[in-house]
N, C-alpha and C positions, 0 to 999 in steps of 0.2 A: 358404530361398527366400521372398524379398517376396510376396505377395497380392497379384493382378492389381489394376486398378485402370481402373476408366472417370471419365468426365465427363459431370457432373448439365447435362443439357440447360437448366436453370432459372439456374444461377448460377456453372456452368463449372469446380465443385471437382472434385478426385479425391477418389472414395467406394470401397470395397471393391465388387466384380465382384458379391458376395453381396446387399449391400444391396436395399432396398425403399424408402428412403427419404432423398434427402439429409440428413446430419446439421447442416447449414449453412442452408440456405434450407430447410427439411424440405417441398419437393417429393416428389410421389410418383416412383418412377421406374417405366419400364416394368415390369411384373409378369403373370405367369400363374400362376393356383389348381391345386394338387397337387387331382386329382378322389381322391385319398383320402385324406389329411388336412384336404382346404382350403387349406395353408398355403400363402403367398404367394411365391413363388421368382422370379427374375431371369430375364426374356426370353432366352432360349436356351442355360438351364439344363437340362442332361444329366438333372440328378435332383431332386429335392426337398429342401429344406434344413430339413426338418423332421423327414420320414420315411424320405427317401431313398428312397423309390420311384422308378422309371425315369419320367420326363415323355415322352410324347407328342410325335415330331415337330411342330413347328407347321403348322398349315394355312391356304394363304395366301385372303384376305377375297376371291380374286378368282377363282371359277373357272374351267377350263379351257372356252376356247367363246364367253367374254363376247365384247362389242364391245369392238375398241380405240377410244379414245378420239379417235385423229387419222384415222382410216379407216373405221372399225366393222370391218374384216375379224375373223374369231375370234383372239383371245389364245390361247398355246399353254404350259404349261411349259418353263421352259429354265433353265440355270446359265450364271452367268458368274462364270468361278472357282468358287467354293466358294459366289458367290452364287445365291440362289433367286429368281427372278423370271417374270416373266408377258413373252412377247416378242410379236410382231406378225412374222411373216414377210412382210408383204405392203409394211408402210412401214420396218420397223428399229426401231419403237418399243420401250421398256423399260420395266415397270411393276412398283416395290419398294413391298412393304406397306411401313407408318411403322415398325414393327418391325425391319424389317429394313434399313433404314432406317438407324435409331437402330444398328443394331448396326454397320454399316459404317463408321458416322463415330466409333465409340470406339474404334475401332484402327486408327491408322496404318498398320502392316501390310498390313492385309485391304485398306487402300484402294490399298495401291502393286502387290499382287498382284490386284487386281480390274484396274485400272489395265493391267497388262503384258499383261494377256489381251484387251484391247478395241482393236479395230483401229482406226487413224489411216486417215483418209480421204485417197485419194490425189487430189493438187494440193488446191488451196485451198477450201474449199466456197464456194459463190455462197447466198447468202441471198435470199429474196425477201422484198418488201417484200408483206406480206398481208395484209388485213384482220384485226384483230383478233380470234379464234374462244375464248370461254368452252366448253369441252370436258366432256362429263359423264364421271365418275367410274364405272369400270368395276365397280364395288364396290355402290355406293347410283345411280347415277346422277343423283347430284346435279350441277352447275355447279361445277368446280373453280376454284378461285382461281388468278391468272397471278400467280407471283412472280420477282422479278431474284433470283437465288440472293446472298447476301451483301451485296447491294442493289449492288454495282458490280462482279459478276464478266460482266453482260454474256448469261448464259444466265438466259433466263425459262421457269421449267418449271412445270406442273401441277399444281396442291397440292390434298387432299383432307385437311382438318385433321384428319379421322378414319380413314381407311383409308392414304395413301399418295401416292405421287407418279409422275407420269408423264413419262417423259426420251422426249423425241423423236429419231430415229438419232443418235447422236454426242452427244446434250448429257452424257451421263455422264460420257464419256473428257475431256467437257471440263470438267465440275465437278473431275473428280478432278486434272484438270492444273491448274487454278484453283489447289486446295487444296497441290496437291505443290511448286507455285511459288510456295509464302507470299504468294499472293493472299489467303488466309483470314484471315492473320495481318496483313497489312498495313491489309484491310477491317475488320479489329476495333480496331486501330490508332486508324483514320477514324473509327471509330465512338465511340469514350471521346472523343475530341477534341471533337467534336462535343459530345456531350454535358458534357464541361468548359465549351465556349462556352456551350453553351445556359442551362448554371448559371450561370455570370459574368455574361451577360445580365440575366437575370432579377436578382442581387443587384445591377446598378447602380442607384441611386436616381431615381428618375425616366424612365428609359428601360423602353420597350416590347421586347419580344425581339424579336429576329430569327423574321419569320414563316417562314425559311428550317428552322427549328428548333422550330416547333410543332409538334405531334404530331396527325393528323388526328383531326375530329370527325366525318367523314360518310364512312362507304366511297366506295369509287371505282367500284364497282359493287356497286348491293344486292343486301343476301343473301351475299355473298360474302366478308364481313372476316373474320378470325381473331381471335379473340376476345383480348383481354388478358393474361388470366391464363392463358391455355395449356389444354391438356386432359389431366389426369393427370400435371400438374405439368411438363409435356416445354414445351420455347420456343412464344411464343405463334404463331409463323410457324413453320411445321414446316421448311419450307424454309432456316430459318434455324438449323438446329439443330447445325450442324456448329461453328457462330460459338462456342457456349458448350460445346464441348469441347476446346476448345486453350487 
């Protein structure tokens, strides 16, 4: 039997399910510390790959009670599927640690069976046209960043580069239909292209590039960019992290 096999959020390889580190980009990958060896084991590892001690349920960054983020009403534990999340009974909101997270988008599976279990809204939703609202982070309460999921699937959700993401009712079922209808794979498509132009630009002699194709110098709202290099080696947009596992 083959060894399971995820993708390095940093450079999109397949790595062993065990690892702690890409061996291509050597990115850190997510990890939690065995509290009696120390040793360093894979996010939502059963046991320890050192000592084989039983690892500790995870516990999510968001306790039961917080404010939701698009309401303030209190957050509640809930499952959807086999997933662990933080819900809002009051608006339908969803809030997934980055962990868990990262663990949804490295298996297909988990995302078609997350997917079957989340209800389709009956008739067509009506969007309002709203001001734009910076949301704090049910977590730190920091000012979470507004990202386009894949930068052209259309849903803009909630990023907290450290703790996690907030799906407002319906935006999950709709990343996951994004990603289930090779939108993800078409946006990464878009995305290499792009960057093929942006190089050919650049090596013509005497031409300026296409300012269509720069890469910003000033956040769009301060305090709120994502840093370049990522944090613990995972994509620098957490939002964007489903991009570099297929």
């Amino acid at each position: 039997m083959e060894a399971r096999t995820i993708r390095c959020s940093g450079c999109g390889a397949a790595v062993p399910s065990d690892a702690t580190q890409c061996p291509y980009c050597r990115a850190q990958l997510a990890t939690v510390a065995c509290p009696g060896c120390f040793a360093l084991a894979p996010v939502g590892a059963a046991h320890c790959p050192g000592c084989g001690a039983a690892l500790a349920p995870r516990t999510s960054v968001v306790p039961d009670g917080a404010p939701c983020p698009a309401c303030a009403k209190p957050l509640g534990s809930s499952q959807v599927g086999d997933l662990r999340v933080k819900a809002c009974l009051a608006c339908g909101g969803l809030w997934l640690d980055r962990e868990v997270f990262e663990e949804l988008g490295a298996s297909r599976e988990r995302q078609g069976t997350v997917l079957g279990v989340l209800p389709a809204p009956a008739g067509t939703p009506v969007v309002a046209a709203l001001a734009v609202q910076y949301r704090p982070c049910p977590a730190c309460a920091k000012l979470m960043n507004r990202t386009n999921y894949a930068k052209r699937s259309g849903v803009v959700l909630d990023v907290c580069k450290d703790h996690g993401l907030w799906f407002d009712r319906d935006e999950l079922r709709r990343v996951l239909a994004f990603i289930g209808g090779g939108g993800l794979d078409r946006a990464r498509e878009r995305e290499l292209e792009d960057l093929k132009e942006a190089r050919r630009a650049l090596e013509r002699p005497g031409q300026a590039p296409d300012p269509a194709f720069a890469m910003p110098t000033q956040p769009t709202h301060p305090g709120l960019e994502l840093t370049a290099a990522g944090l613990l080696g995972l994509a620098a947009e957490v939002a964007d992290a489903f991009m570099h596992r297929h």
